[in-house]
N, C-alpha and C positions, 0 to 999 in steps of 0.2 A: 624230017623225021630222023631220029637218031636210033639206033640200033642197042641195048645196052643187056648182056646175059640174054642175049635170046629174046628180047621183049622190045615194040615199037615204043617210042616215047616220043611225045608231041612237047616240042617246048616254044614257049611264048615270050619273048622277051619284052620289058615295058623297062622303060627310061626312071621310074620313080615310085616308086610305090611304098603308103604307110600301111603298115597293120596297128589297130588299135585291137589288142588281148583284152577280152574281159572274162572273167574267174567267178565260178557261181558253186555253194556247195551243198549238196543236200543230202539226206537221212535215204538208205538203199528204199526204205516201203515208200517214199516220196519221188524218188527218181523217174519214174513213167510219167504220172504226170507233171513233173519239171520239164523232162526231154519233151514233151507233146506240147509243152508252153513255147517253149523256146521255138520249135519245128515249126511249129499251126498258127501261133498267134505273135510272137516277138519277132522272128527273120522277117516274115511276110509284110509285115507293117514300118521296117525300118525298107524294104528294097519299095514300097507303094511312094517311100517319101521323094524317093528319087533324088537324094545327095549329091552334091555334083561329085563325081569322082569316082561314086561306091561301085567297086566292080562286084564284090561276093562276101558270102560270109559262110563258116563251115562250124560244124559242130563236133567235136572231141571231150571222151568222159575217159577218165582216168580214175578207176577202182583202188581207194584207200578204206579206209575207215570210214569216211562217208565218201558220196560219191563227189568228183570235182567234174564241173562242166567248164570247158573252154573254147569260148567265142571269137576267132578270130575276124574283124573284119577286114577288107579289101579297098584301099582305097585308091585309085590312082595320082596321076602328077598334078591334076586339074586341080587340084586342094591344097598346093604349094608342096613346100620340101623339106626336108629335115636341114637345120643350118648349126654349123659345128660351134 
């Protein structure tokens, strides 16, 4: 555990990891049900697949003009590695 301004911080270190960003944008009277798409029925159905590698995936909206949804997903070293 690391100490950092007063606050515990747990940190994890892993040898390789991709994130694949995916970017979604929709109209604000649409966004509740986008975010409940994404939450209830999109996450849940890619972690049932059981990818090898997939550790997680989180969801990020960022307020413009319309709204942008950002998907990161998790993937560990088991799915190879980035090669320069």
């Amino acid at each position: 555990m690391l100490m950092v301004g007063g606050h515990a911080l747990t940190i994890t270190l892993v040898r390789h990891m991709i994130a694949r960003i995916w970017h979604g944008w929709t109209k604000r009277a649409d966004a509740k049900a986008y975010k409940e798409m994404l939450r209830d029925e999109i996450s849940p159905s890619i972690a049932e697949r059981r990818i090898n590698g997939y550790r997680s995936a989180e969801l990020f909206i960022r307020d413009n003009r319309e709204l942008e949804f950002v998907t990161p997903l998790r993937l560990g070293s088991s799915v190879g590695r980035a090669v320069d």
